[in-house]
FIBAGU-243754 format. One record per residue (C-alpha): residue in one letter; x, y, z. Coordinates in Angstrom, 1 decimal. Layout:
FIBAGU-243754
   r        u        v        w
   A        X        Y        Z
...
end
This chain:
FIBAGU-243754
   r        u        v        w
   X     18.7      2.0    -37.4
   X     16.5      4.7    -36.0
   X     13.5      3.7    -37.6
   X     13.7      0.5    -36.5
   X     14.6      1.9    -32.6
   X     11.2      3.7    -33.0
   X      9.6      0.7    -34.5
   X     10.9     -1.4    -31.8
   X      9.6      1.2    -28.9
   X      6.1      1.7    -30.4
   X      5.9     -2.1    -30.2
   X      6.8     -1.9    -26.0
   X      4.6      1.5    -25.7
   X      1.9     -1.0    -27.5
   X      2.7     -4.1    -25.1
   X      2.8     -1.9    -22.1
   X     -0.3     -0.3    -23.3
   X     -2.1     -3.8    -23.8
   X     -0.7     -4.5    -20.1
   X     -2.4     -1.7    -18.6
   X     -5.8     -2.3    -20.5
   X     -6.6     -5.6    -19.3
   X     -4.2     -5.9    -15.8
   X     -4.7     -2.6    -14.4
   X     -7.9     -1.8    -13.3
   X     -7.5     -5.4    -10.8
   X     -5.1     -4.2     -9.5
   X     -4.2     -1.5     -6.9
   X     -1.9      1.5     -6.5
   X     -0.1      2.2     -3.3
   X     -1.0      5.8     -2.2
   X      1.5      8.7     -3.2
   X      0.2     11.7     -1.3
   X     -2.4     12.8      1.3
   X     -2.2      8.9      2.4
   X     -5.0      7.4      5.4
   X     -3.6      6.0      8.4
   X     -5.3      4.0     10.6
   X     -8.0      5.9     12.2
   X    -11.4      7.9     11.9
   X    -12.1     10.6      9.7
   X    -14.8     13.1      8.6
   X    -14.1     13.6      4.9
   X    -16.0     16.0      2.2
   X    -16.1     16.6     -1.1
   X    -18.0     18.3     -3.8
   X    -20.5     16.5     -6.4
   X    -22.8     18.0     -8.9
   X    -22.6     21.6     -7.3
   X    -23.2     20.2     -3.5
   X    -21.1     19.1     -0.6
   X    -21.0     15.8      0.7
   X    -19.9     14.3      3.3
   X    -18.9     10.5      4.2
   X    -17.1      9.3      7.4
   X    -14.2      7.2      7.1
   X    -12.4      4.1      9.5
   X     -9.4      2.6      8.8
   X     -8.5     -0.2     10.6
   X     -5.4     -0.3     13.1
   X     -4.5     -3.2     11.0
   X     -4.0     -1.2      7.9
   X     -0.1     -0.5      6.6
   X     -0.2      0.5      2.9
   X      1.3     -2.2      2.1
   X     -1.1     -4.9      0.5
   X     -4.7     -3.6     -0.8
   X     -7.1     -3.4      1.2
   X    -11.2     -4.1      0.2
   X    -13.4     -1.2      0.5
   X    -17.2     -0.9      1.9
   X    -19.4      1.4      1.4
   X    -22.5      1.5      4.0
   X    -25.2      3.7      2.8
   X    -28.3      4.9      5.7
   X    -31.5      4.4      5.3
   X    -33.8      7.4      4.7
   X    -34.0      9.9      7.7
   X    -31.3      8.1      9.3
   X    -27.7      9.7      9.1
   X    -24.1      8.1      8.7
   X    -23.1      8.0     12.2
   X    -26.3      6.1     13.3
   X    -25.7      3.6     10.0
   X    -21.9      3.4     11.1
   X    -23.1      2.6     14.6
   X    -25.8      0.5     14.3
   X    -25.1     -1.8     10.9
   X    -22.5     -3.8     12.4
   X    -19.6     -3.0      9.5
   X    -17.7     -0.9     12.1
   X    -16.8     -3.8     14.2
   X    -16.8     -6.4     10.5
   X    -13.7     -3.6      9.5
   X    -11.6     -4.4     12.7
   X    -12.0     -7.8     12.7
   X    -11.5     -8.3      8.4
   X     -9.1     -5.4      7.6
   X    -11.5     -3.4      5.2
   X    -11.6     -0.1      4.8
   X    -15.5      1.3      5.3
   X    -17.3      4.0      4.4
   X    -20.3      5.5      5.6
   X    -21.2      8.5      3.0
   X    -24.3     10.7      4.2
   X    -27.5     11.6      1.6
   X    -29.1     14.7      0.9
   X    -31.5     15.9      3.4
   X    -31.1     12.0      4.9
   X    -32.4     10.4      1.6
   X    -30.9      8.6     -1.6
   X    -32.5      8.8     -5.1
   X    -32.6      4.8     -5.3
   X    -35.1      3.5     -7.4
   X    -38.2      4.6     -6.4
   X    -37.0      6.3     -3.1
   X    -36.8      8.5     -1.1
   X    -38.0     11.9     -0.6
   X    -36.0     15.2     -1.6
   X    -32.8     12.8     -3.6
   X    -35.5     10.7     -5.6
   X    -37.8     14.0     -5.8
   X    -35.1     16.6     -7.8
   X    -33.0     13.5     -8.7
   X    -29.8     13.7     -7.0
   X    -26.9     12.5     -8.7
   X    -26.1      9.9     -6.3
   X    -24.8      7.7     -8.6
   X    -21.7     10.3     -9.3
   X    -21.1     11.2     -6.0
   X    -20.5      7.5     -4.5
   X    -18.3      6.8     -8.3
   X    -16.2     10.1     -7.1
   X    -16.1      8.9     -3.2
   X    -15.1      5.6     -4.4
   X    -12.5      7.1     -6.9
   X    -10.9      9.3     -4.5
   X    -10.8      6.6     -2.0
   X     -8.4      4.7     -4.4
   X     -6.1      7.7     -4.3
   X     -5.7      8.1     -0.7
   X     -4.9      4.5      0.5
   X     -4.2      1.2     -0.9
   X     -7.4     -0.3     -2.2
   X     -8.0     -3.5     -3.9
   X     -9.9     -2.7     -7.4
   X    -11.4     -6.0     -7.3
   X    -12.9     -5.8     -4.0
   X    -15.3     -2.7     -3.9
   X    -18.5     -3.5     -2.5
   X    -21.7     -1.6     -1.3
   X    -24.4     -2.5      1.5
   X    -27.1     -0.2      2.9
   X    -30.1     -0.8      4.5
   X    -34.2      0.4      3.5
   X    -33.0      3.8      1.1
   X    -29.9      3.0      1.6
   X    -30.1     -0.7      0.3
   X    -32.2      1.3     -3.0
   X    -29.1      3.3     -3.4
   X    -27.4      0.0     -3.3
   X    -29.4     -1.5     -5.5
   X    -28.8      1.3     -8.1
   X    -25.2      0.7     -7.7
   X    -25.2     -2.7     -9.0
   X    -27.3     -1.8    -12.1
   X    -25.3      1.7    -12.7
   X    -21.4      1.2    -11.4
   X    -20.8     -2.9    -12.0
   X    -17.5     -1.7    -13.8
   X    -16.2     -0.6    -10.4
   X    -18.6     -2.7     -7.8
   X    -17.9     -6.4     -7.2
   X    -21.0     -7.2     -5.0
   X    -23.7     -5.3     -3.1
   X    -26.2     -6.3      0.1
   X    -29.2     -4.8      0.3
   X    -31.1     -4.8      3.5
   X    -34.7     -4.0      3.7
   X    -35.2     -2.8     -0.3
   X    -35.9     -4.3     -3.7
   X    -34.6     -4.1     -6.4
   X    -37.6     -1.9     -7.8
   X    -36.5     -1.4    -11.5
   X    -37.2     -2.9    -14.5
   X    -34.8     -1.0    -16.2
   X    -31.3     -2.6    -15.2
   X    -28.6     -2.8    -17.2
   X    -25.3     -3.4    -15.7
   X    -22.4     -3.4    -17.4
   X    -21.1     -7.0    -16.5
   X    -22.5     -9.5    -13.9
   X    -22.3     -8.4    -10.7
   X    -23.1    -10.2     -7.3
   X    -26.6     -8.7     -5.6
   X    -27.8    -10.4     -2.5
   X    -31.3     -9.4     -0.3
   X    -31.8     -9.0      3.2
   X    -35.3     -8.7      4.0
   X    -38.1     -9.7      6.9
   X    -41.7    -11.7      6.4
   X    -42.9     -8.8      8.9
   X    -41.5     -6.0      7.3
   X    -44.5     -3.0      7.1
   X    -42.4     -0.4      5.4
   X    -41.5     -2.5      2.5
   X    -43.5     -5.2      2.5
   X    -41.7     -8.3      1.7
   X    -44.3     -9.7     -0.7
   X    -44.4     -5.6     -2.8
   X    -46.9     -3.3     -2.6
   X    -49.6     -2.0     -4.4
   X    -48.7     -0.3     -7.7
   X    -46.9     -2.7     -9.8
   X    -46.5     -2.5    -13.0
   X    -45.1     -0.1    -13.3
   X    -42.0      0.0    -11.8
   X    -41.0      2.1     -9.4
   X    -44.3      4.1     -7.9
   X    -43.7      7.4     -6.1
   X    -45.4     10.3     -4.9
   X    -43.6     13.1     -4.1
   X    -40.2     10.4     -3.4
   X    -42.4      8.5     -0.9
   X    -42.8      4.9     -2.5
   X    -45.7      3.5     -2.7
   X    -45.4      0.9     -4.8
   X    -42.4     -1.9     -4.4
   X    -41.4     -4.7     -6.1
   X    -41.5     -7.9     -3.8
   X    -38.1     -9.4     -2.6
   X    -38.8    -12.7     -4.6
   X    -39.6    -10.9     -7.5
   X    -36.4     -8.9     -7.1
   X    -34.8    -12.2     -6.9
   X    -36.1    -13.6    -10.0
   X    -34.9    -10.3    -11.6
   X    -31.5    -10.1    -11.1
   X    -31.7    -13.9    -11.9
   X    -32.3    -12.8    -15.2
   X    -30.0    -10.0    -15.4
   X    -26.8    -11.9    -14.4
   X    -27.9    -15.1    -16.2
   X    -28.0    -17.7    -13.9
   X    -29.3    -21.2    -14.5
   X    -32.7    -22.6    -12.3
   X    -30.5    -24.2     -9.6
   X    -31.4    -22.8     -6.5
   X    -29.4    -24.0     -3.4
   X    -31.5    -23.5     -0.3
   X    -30.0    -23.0      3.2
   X    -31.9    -23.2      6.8
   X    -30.8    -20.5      9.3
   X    -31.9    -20.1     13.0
   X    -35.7    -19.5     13.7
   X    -37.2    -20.7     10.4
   X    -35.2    -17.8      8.5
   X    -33.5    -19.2      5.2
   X    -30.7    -18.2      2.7
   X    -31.6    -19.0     -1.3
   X    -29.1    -18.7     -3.9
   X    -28.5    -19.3     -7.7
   X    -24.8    -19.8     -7.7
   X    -24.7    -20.5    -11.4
   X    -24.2    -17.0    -13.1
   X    -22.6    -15.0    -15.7
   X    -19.1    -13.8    -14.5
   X    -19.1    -17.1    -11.8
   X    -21.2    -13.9     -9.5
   X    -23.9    -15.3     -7.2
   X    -27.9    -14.0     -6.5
   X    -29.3    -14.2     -3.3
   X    -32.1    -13.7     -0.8
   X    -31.9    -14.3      2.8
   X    -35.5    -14.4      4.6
   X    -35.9    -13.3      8.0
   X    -38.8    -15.4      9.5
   X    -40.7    -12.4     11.3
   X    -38.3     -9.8     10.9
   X    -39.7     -6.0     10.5
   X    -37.9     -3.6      8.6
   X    -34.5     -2.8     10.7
   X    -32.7     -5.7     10.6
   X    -29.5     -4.9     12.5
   X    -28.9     -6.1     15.5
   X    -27.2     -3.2     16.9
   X    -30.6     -0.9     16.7
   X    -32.8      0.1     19.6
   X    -36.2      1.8     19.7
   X    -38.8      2.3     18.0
   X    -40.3     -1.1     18.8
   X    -37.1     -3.0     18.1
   X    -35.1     -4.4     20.9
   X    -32.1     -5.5     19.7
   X    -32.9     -8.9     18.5
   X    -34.2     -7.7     15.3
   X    -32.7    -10.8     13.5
   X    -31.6    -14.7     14.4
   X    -28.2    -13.5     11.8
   X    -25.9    -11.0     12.7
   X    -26.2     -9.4      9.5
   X    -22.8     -7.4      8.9
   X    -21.3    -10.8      9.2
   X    -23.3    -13.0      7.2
   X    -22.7    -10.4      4.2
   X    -19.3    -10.7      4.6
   X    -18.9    -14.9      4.9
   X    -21.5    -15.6      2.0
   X    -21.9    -12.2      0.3
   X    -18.6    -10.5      0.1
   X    -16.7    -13.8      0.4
   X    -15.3    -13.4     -3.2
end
């Protein structure tokens, strides 16, 4: 009798066990301890022997009760979190949609993306790690939907975001880049993962159609890039990465700008790239100065992301 008691609960522990393995990683935990309330916070942590810092909004309309998806908006190089949180447009995208956002800050206002920038790419940062552990801890502290983790950035930032998709598909859904390539040839996610461009015709920093240096890919000097891979040959890429078939559904927007994506893909994830006709580098709306006056971009971008991009 007691042998087959112990049969019978190795056979639960097993099934429970099973459970776990393929339903609980989709799904999310309600926060024990230490829980987020609505509101704004300046959080730190520590990753690979340095501090980091990332500021945190959760919406009013935030309870615990159901998960929530999760954003994380990275800055571009020399910019900082609170300009990124200010300018990008995700702030007000958060309110409006119920996610929680993130806006993490780099080393020395860089990110070691692929082929950029500065002091991060130079002494290769482990940003990787550090966005995995701010990610991780976020699930800890308030009621996050597994299933809907994504990350957007813009020029670095979208590099960093870029990285993201090839190096942390088990935990990322989709990503947005703004401004930045994919610049890799050495990709390998771990599953199909959504990756969708952002980038302007006009764009001087990172020139829409690549730079000079290619192959190989990426060229640096001293974290500066100065060799990028074109945005339709960052396309074509992750075309081939995820697998998806030659049917490319094409989309006019406002002012000759346009939206291409292969919606056949491994894992049902979509590709994209959204051209802005004449559109320089910063592509938000919200920005100022610098030669930009606000009407950087016939989209508002936060928003498309989030009804074509994140819209999973």
């Amino acid at each position: 009798m007691i042998l087959l008691n112990m049969r019978r609960l190795r056979a639960l522990l097993l099934l429970i066990g099973a459970s776990l393995a393929f339903g609980g990683s989709a799904r999310a935990a309600t926060c024990a301890s230490n829980c987020l309330a609505p509101g704004d916070y300046n959080l730190s942590m520590f990753s690979g022997g340095l501090l980091r810092t990332y500021l945190v909004h959760v919406p009013q309309s935030y309870d615990g009760t159901r998960p929530v998806s999760l954003l994380v908006d990275l800055h571009g190089f020399s910019s900082n979190a609170n300009e990124e949180r200010r300018v990008s447009g995700h702030l007000a995208q958060s309110d409006r949609r119920g996610f929680i956002a993130v806006w993490p800050q780099g080393v020395l206002l860089s990110w070691n993306g692929y082929g950029c920038c500065f002091v991060s790419n130079l002494v290769q940062v482990d940003d990787v790690t550090f966005l995995r552990s701010l990610i991780g801890g976020m699930k800890l502290r308030a009621n996050i939907d597994a299933s809907r983790v994504f990350v957007t950035g813009i020029s670095n930032g979208g590099s960093m975001a870029q990285r993201m998709a090839c190096e942390a598909a088990d935990i990322v859904r989709a990503v947005a880049s703004v401004s930045f390539p994919l610049n890799s040839n050495q990709c390998h996610p771990s599953r199909p993962i959504g990756v969708t461009e952002i980038a302007g015709t006009a764009d001087t920093t990172i020139p829409y159609d690549g730079g000079e240096g290619i192959p190989p890919l990426p060229t640096t000097t001293l974290g500066i890039p100065f060799g990028v891979q074109g945005a339709r040959q960052s396309l074509a890429a992750w075309k081939g990465i995820n697998g998806c078939n030659d049917a490319l559904t094409r989309v006019q927007l406002p002012e000759g700008s346009r939206a291409e994506t292969y919606e056949s893909c491994d894992g049902g994830v979509r590709v994209g790239l959204v051209t802005i006709a004449n559109g320089k580098h910063v592509l938000y709306n919200g920005y100022t100065g610098l030669g930009y006056d606000g009407n950087n971009a016939p989209i508002d971008v936060a928003d498309y992301i989030w009804e074509h991009v994140f819209d999973l």
